[in-house]
C-alpha positions as CSV (number, residue, x, y, z in Angstrom):
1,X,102.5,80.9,138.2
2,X,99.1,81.4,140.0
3,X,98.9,84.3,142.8
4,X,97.8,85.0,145.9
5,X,96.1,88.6,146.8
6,X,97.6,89.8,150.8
7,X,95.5,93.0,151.4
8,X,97.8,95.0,154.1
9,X,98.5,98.1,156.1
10,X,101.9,99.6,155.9
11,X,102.9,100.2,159.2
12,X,104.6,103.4,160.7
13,X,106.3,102.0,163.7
14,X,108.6,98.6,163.9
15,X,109.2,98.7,167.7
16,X,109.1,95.8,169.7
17,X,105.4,97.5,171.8
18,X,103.9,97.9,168.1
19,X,105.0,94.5,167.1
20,X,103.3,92.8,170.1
21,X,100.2,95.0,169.5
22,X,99.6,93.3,165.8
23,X,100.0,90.0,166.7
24,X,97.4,90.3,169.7
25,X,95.4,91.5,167.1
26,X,95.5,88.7,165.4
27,X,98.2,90.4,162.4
28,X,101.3,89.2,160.8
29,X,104.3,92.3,160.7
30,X,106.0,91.8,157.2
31,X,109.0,93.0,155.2
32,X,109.1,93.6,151.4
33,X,112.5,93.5,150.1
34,X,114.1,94.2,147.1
35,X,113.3,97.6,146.2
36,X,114.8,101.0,146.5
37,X,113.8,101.0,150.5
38,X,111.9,98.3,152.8
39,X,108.5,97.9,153.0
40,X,106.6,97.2,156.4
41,X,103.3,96.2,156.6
42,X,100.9,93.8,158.1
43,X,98.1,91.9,157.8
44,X,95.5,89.0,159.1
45,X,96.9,86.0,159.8
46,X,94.1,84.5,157.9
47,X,95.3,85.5,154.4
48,X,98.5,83.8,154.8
49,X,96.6,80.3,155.0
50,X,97.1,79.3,151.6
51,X,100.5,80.9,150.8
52,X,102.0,79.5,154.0
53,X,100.3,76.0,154.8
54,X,100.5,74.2,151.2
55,X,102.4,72.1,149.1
56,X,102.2,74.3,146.1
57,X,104.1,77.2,145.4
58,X,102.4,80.5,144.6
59,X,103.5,84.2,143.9
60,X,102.1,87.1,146.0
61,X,100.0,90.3,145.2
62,X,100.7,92.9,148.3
63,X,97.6,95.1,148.2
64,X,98.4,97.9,150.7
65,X,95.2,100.4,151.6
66,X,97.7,103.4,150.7
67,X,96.8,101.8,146.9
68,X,100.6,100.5,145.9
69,X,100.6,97.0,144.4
70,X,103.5,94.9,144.4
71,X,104.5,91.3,142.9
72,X,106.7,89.3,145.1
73,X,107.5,85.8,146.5
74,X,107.7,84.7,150.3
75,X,111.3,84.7,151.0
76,X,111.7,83.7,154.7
77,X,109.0,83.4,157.8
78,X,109.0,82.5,161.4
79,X,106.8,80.7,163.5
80,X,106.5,80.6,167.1
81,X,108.3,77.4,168.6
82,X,105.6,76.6,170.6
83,X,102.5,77.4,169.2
84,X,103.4,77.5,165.6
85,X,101.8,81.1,165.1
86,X,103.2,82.8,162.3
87,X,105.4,85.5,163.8
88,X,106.8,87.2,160.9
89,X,107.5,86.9,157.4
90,X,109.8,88.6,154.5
91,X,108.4,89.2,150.8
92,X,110.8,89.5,148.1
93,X,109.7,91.8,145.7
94,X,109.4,90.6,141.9
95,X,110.5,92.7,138.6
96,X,109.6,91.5,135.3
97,X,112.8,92.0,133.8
98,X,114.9,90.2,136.9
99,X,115.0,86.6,137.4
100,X,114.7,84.7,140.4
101,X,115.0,81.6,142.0
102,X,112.9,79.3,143.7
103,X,111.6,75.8,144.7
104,X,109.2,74.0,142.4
105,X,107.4,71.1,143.2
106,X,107.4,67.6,141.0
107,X,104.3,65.8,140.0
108,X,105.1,62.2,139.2
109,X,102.1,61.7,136.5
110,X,101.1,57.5,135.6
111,X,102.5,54.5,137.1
112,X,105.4,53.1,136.3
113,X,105.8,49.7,134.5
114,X,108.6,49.0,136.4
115,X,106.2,49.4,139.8
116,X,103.7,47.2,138.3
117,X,105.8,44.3,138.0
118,X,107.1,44.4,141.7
119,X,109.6,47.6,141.8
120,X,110.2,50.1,143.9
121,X,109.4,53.9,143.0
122,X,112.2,56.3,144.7
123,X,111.4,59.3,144.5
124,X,114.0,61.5,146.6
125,X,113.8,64.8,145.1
126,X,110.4,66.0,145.2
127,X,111.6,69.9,144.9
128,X,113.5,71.1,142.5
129,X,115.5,74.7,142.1
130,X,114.5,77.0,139.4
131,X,116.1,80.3,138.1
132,X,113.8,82.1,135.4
133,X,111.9,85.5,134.8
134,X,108.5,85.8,137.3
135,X,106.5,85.4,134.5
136,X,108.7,81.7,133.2
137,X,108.2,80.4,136.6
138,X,106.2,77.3,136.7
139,X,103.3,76.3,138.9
140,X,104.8,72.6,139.0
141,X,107.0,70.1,137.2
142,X,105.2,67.3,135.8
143,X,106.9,64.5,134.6
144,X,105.0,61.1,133.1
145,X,106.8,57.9,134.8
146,X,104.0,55.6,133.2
147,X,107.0,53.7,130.6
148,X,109.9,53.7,133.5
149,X,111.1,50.1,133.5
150,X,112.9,48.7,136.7
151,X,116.6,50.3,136.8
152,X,115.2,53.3,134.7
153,X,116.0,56.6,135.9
154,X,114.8,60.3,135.4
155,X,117.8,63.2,135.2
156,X,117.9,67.0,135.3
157,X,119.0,66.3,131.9
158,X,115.9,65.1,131.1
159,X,113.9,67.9,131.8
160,X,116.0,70.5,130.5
161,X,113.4,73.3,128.5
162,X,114.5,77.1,127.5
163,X,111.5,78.9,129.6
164,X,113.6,78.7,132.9
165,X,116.9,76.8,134.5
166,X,117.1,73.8,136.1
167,X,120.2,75.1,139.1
168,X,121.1,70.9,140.1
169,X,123.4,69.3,138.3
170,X,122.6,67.1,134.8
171,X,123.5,63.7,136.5
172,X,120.7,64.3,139.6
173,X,118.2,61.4,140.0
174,X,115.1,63.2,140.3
175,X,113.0,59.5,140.7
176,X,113.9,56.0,139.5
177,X,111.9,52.5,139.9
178,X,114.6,50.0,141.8
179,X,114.5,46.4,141.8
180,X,112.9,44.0,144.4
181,X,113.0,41.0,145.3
182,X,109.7,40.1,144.3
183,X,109.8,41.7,141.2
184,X,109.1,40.6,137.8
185,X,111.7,40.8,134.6
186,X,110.3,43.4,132.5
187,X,112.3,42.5,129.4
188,X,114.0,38.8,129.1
189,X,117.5,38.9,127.2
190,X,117.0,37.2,123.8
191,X,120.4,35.4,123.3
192,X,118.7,33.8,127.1
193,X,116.0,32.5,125.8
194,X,117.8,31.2,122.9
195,X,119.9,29.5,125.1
196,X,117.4,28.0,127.0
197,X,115.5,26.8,123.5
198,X,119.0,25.7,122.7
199,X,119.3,23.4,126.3
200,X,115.4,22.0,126.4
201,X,115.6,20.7,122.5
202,X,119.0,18.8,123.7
203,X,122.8,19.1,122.5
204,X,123.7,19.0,118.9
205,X,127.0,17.5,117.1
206,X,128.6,19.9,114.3
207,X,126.5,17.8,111.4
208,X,123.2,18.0,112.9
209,X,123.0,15.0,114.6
210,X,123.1,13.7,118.1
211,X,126.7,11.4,118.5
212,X,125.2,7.6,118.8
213,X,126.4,5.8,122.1
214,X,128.1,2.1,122.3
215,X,126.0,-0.5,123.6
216,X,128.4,-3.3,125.3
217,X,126.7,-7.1,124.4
């Protein structure tokens, strides 16, 4: 999974006055969890642009001027209810040997045949929960939809792999292609269309032959 660098400044008071001095000056106070003791630090609220505001999901590299380095993920932040300023945010630090969990995004990849002839793509699960070692973690989970008929359907079953755990149950719809009213049959039932054949050539008797009909003089 790709990373982000957030070069910081650990911070030696956590009062509410010292607080309110950081974020006049334009700085986020933070939290790093997970190890022996908590971490406070801050930084600009610049850095956090493309950890915070993005789609993707990315780990973080906490560069503090003392010289530690530590790996870790964005665990929880707040943001001011009015102006949307981030107010503070928790890190979760990362261990090689420890897994952990978090939400990965799904990349539908094609288009469906399904879609072309008239159905509907649903696609109601567009994150996905993922337990596995920080270095197992994906940047996304990419699935090809291009040969999904209409009524087809993708599962967690389906994308089961050994590198990390899917947490949401097998029987989960991640996306399927639904039927419209304007759509087209994608496959047409062979004993129907012998039937039809059947119906257009005309009814048969037993022996082959159509039964002859009495003409009154």
């Amino acid at each position: 999974m790709k990373s982000i660098t957030i070069k910081g400044s650990q911070r030696e008071s956590v009062g509410k006055v010292a607080t309110k001095a950081l974020r006049n000056a334009g700085k986020v106070p933070c939290v790093l969890y997970g190890g022996d003791n908590p971490i406070h630090f801050s930084a600009n609220e610049l850095v956090f642009s493309k950890l915070v505001y993005t789609a993707k999901v990315y780990t973080a590299k906490i560069d503090l001027e003392s010289g530690e380095k530590f790996n870790a993920i964005l665990q929880d932040i707040q943001f001011h209810p009015v102006t949307d300023k981030i107010l503070h945010i928790d890190f979760y630090q990362l261990f090689n040997d420890k897994e952990i969990t978090m939400n990965i995004p799904v990349i539908l990849e094609g288009t469906s045949v399904g879609v072309k002839n008239g159905g509907i793509l649903r696609f109601p699960n567009r994150r996905l929960k993922v337990k596995a070692l920080p270095d197992n973690l994906p940047d996304f989970i990419n699935i090809d939809i291009s040969k999904l008929k209409i009524g087809d359907k993708i599962f967690i079953s389906d994308l089961r792999v050994e590198k990390y755990t899917l947490l949401q149950p097998d029987n989960m719809v991640v996306c399927q292609v639904r039927t419209a009213r304007a759509a087209i049959v994608d496959e047409v039932d062979e004993e129907e269309g012998e039937e039809g054949e059947a119906t257009a050539e005309g009814a048969t008797s037993e022996g082959g032959e159509a039964p002859a009909t009495e003409t009154k003089e």
